[in-house]
C-alpha positions in Angstrom: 13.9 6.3 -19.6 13.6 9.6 -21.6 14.9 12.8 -21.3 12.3 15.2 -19.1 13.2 19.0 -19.0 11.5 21.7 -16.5 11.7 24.7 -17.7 13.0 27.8 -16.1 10.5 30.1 -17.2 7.6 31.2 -17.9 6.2 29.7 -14.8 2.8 31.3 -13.8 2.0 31.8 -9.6 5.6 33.0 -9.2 4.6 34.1 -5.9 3.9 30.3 -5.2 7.0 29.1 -5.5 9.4 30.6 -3.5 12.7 28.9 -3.6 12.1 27.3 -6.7 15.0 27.2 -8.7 15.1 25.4 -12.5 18.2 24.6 -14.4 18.1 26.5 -17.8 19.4 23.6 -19.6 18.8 19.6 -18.9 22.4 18.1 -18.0 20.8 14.6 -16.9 23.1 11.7 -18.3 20.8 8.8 -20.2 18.5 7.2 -17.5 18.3 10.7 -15.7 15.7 13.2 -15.5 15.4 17.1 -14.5 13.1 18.6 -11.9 11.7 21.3 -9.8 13.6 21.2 -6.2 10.9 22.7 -4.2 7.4 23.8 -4.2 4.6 25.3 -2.2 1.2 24.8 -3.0 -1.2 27.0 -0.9 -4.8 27.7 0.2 -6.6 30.3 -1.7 -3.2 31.4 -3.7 -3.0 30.6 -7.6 -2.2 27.4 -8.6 1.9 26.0 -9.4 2.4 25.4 -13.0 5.3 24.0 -14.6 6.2 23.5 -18.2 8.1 20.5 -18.7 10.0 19.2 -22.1 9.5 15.9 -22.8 12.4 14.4 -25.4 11.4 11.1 -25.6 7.6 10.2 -25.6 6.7 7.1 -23.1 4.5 6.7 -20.3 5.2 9.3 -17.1 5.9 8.8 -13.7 6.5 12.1 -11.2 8.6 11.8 -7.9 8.0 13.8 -5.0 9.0 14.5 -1.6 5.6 15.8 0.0 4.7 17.4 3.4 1.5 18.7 4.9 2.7 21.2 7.9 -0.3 21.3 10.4 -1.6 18.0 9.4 -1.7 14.9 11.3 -3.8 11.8 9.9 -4.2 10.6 13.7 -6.3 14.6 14.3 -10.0 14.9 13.3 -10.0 17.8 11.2 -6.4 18.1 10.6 -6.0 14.5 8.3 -4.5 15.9 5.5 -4.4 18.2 2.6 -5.0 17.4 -1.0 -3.4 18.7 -4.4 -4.9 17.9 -7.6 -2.6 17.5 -10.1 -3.6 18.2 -14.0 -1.0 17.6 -16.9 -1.8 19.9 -19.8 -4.9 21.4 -18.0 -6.6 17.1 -17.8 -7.0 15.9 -14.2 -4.9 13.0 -13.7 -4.7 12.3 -9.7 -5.3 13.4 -6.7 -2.2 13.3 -4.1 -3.1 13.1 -0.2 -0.4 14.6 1.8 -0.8 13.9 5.7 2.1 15.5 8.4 5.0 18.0 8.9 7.8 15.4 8.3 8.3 14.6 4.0 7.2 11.5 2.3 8.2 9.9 -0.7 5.6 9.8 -3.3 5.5 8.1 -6.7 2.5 8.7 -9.2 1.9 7.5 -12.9 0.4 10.7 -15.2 -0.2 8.1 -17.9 1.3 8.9 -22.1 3.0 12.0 -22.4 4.2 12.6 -26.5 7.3 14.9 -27.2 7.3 18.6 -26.9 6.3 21.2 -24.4 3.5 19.9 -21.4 2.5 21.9 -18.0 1.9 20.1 -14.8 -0.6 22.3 -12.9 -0.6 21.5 -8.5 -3.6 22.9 -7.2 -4.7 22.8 -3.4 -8.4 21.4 -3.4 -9.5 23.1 -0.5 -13.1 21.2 -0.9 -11.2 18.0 -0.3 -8.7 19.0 1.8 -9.0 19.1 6.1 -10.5 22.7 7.4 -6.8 23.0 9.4 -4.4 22.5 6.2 -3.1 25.7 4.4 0.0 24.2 2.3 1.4 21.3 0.5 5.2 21.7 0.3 6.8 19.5 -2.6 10.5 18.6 -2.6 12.7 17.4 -5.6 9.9 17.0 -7.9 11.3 14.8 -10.8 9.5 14.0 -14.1 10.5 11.0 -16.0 9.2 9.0 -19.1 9.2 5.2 -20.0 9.7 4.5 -23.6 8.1 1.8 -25.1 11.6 -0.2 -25.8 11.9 -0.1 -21.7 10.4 -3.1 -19.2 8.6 -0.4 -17.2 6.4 0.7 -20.2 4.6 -2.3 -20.5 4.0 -2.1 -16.5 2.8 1.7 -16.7 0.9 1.4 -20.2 -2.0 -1.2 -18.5 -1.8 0.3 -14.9 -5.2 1.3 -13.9 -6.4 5.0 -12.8 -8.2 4.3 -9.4 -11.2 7.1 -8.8 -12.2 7.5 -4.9 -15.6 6.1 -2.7 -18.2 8.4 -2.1 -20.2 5.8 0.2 -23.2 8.2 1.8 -22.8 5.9 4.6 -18.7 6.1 4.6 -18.6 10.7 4.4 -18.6 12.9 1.6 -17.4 12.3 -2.1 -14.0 13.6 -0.6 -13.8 10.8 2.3 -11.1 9.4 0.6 -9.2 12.3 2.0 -10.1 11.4 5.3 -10.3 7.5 5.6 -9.0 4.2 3.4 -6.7 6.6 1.4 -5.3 4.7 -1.3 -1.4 4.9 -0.3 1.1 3.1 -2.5 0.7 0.6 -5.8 2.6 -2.7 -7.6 2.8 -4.8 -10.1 3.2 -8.6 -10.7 4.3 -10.5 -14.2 3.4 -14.1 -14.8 3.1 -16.3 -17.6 -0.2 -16.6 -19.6 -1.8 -20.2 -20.6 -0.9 -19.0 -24.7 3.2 -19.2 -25.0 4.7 -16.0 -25.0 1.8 -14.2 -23.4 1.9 -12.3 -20.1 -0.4 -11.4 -16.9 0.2 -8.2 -15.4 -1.8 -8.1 -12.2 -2.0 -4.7 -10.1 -2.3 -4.0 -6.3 -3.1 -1.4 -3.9 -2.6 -0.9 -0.4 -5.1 1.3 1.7 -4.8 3.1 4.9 -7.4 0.9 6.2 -10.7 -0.8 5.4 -14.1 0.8 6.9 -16.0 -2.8 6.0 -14.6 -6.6 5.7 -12.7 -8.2 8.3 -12.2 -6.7 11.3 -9.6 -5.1 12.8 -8.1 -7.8 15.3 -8.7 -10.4 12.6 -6.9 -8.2 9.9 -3.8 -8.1 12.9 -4.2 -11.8 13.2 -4.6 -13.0 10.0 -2.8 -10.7 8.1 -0.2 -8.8 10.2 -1.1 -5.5 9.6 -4.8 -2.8 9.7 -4.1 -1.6 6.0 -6.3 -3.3 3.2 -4.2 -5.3 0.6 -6.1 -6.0 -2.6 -5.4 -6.9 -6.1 -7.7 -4.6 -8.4 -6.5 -5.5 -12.2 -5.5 -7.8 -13.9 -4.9 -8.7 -17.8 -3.3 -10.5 -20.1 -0.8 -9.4 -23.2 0.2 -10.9 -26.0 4.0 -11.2 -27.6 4.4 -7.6 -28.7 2.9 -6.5 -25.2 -1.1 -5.7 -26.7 -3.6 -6.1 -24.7 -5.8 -9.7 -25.8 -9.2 -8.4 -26.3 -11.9 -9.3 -23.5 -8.5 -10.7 -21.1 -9.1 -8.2 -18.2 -10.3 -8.7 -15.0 -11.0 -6.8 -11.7 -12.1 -7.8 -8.6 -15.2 -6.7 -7.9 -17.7 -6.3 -5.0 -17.8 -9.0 -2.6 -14.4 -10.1 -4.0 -15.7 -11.2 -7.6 -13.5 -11.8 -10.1 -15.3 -9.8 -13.0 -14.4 -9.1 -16.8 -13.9 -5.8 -17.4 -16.3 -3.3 -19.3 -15.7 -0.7 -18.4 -14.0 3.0 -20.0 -10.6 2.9 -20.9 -8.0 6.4 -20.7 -5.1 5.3 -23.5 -5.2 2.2 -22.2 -5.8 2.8 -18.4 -8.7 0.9 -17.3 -11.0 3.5 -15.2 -12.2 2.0 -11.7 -14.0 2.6 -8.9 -13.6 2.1 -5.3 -17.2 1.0 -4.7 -17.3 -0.6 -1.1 -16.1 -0.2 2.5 -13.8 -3.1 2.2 -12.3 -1.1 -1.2 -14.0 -3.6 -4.0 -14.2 -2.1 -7.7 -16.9 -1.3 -9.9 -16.0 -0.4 -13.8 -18.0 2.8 -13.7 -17.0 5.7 -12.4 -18.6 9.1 -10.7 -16.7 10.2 -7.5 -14.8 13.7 -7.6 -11.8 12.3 -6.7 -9.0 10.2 -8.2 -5.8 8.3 -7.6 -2.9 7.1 -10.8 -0.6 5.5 -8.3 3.0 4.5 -10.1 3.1 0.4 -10.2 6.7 0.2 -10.9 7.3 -1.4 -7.6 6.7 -4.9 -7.7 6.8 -7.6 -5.5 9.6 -9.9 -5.6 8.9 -14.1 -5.7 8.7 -15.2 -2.3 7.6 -12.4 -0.3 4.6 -11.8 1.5 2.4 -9.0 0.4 3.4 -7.0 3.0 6.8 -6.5 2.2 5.4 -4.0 -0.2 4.7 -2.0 3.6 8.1 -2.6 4.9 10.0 -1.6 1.5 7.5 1.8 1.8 8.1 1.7 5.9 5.6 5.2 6.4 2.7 3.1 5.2 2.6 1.3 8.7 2.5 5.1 10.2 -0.6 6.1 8.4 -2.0 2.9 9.1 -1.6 3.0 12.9 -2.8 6.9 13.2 -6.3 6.3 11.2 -6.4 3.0 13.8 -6.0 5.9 16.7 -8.7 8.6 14.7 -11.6 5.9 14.2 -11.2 4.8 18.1 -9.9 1.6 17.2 -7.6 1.0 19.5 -8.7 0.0 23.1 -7.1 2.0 26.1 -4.3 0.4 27.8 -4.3 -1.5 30.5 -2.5 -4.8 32.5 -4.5 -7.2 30.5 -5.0 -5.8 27.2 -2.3 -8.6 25.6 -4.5 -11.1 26.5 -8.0 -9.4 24.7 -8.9 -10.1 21.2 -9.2 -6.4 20.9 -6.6 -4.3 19.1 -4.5 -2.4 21.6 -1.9 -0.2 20.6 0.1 -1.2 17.4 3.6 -0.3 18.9 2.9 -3.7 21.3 3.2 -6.0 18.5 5.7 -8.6 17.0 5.1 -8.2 13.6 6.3 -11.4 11.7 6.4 -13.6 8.3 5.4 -17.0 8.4 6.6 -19.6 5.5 4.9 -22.6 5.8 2.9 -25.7 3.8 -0.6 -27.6 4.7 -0.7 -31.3 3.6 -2.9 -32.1 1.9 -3.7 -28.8 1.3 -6.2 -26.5 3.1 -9.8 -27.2 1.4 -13.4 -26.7 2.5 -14.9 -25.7 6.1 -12.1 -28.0 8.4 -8.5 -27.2 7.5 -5.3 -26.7 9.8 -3.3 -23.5 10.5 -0.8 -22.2 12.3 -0.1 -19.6 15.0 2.9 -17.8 16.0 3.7 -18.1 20.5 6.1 -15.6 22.2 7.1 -16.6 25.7 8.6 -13.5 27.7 11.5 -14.0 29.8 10.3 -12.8 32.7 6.9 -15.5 32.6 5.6 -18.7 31.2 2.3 -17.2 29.3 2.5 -17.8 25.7 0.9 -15.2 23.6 -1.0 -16.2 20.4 -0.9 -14.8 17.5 -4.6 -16.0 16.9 -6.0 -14.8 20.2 -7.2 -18.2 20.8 -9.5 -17.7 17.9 -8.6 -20.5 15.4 -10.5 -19.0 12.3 -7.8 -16.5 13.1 -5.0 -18.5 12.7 -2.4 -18.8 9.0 -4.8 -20.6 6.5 -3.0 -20.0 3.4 0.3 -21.9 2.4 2.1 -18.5 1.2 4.4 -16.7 3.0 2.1 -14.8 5.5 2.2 -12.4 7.9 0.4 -11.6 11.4 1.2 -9.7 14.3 1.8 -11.3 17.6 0.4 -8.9 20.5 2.5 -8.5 23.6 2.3 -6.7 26.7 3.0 -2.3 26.7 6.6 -1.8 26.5 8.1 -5.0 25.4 11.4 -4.8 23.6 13.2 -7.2 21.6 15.8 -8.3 24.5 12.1 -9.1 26.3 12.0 -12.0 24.3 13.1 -15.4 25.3 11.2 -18.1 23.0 9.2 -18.5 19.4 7.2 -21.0 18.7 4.5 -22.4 16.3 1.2 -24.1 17.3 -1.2 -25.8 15.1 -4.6 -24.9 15.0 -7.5 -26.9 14.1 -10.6 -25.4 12.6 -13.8 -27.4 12.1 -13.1 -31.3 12.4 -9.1 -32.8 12.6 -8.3 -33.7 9.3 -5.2 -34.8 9.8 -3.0 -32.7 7.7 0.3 -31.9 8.6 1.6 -28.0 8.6 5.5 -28.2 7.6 7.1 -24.6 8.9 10.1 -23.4 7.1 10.8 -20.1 8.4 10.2 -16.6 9.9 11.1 -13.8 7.2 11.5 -11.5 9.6 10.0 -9.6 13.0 10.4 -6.2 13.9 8.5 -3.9 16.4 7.3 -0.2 15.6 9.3 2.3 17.0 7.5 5.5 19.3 6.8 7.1 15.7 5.3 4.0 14.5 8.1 2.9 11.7 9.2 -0.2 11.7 12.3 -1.1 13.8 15.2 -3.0 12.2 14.3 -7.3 12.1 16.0 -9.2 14.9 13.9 -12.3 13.9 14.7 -14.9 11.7 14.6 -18.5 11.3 15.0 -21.4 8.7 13.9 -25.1 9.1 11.5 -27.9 8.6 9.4 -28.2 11.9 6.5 -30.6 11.5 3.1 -30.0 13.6 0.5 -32.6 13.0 -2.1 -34.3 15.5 0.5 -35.6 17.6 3.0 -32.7 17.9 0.8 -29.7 17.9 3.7 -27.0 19.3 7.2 -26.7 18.7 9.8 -23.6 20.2 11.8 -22.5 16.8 13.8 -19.8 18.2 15.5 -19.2 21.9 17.1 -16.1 22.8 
């Protein structure tokens, strides 16, 4: 990781950046980096500027803690406010900031060369909520990748993401507003060619406004966000790209080659439906160069991507409450399909393996039961739905929902059920374990796991249930 120095002067706006205080001279240690401590970025005031020194060239990542006062994603009108951030006077991404209380933020600002650059934060008022008037931005940091460094090869082929500008969805800014893109990763495989890699990139948005539907996406999934892989390609031995390799997935979940424009070597997309598909060309106003230098570790479900960035399940729950999503409380809302509110759920990881494997229109899954201490109904994980039951042998999550105010000391058995869809084929699910289970606390982060569970319980035509944990 380079050097990265920001500079103490001249910085134009001065008036804009109250507090700010710059170190004359870079002390960082190797693997360090400089920054800006704090910044406000304001409606109708000029924009912040920063000159930064870069020592070492590489690709760029900036850190930020970010705040919205005023702003509340779960408020119509008030969602959130938008900076635009330009390096050198070129747009690179747009940053949604949504709430009084600071988030961490990581975004990629692609190749910076040696020498002297400016960052330029601008509040895009057009693309902002009417309520916002300030973006504050805490312990900025600047840092660069060489190409000698693992993370280089991860940032070189990430993918800049532009917005949706559905007519049907809002405006060309609705990205400010709904299915904001929130955080990105990376995963590295090996290639069919020896030596050869696959870098594959995913995003996480606040929601999806088409695809599967909300209770399913609780069911099947474990979460309201939308979890999809966007990129994908292939590099050879010196970490090149092999010509015609990459792939996106496309409307209606194609997998498509890529043909699109390239920035360095950035592949431009587009996020061209309401279930956040991509197209290769680009038009909409708006942008997004999320960091992928998180990545997800063997093993894990998607989702841990969520719980290792635990504000994600925050934003996800408020734009549930803004679209009227949730249904109003009442005695008997654990026992509806319909999604009631997200702080009455068990929110679990699955491991577990079909044979044979799932295949075709009958297969088996699995559902997670709790059984309260105080009754004998089991709740479902699938609602009684069996489409909406585990399908895939991956560790998975999904949500169990459970009557308003349940705590963890509520809790007196776990158990899994198997769930037949279509005609018995006989397959037998193995379960292995439960990764983890927590609860959202009264500001909708997760609570700390008090679930978890290893084993080999076998459910087949003859043993369709089995209790795995007791309190």
């Amino acid at each position: 990781m380079g050097f990265v120095h920001m500079l103490a002067a001249p910085i134009a706006a001065a008036t804009a950046l109250a507090g700010l205080a710059v170190p004359a001279q870079a002390q960082s240690a190797p693997g360090n980096t400089t920054g800006v401590p704090h910044a406000a970025v304001r409606r109708d005031h000029p924009d912040v500027r920063v000159p930064v020194v870069v020592r070492t060239p590489g690709e760029a990542v900036v850190d930020l803690d970010v705040a919205a006062p005023g702003t509340d994603w779960s408020t119509a009108g008030a969602e959130s406010a938008v900076v635009s951030i330009s390096l050198d006077d070129r747009y690179i991404t747009d940053l949604v900031a949504s709430g009084d209380q600071p988030l961490h933020r990581q975004l990629a600002l692609g190749h910076l060369g040696a020498g002297v650059h400016q960052l330029r934060l601008h509040f895009a008022a057009e693309r902002s909520a009417a309520a916002s008037t300030s973006v504050l931005l805490d312990g900025l940091r600047l840092s660069t990748y060489a190409p000698d460094t693992s993370e280089y090869l991860v940032l070189r082929y990430a993918p800049v993401v532009y917005g949706r500008n559905l007519a049907a969805l809002g405006s060309p800014y609705q990205n400010g507003t709904t299915d904001t893109p929130l955080i990105a990763w990376h995963e590295i495989a090996p290639a069919a060619t020896a030596g050869h890699k696959l870098l594959t990139y995913s995003v996480v948005w606040s929601n999806e406004d088409g695809g599967t539907n909300s209770p399913a996406l609780m069911a099947r999934w474990g979460r309201t966000t939308d979890v999809e892989w966007i990129y994908s390609v292939e590099v050879d031995e010196s970490g090149n790209r092999v010509a015609g390799s990459d792939i996106y997935q496309a409307p209606n979940h194609q997998t498509l080659h890529f043909s699109g424009r390239y920035e360095g070597d950035h592949a431009l997309l587009q996020t061209c439906t309401s279930n956040n598909n991509m197209c290769d060309v680009v038009d909409d106003p708006m942008r997004f160069f999320l960091s992928t230098l998180q990545s997800l570790p063997t093993g894990k479900a998607r989702e841990y991507l969520m719980d290792t960035n635990p504000w994600t399940y925050q934003i996800m729950a408020k734009e549930m409450l803004r679209e009227g999503k949730i249904e109003p409380a009442s005695t008997a809302a654990a026992l509806t399909p319909n999604v009631s509110d997200q702080r009455n759920y068990l929110y679990a990881v699955v491991d577990k393996t079909t044979l044979p494997a799932n295949s075709g229109s009958n297969w088996v899954g699995a559902s997670l039961g709790v059984r309260l201490v105080n009754g004998q109904t089991v709740y479902l994980s699938h609602h009684v739905d069996p489409t909406w039951s585990i399908q895939r042998d991956i560790p998975a999550a999904t949500t169990v929902e459970l009557p308003a105010g349940t705590t963890t000391d509520d809790i007196a058995e776990v158990s899994v059920h198997r769930v037949v869809v279509g005609a018995d084929n006989g397959a037998a699910v193995h379960v292995t374990g439960i990764q983890r289970g927590f609860f959202l606390g009264q500001d909708y982060l997760p609570q700390a796991s008090f679930l978890t569970w290893n084993g080999d319980v076998v459910l087949d035509p003859t043993t369709t249930s089995q209790v795995i944990w007791r309190r």
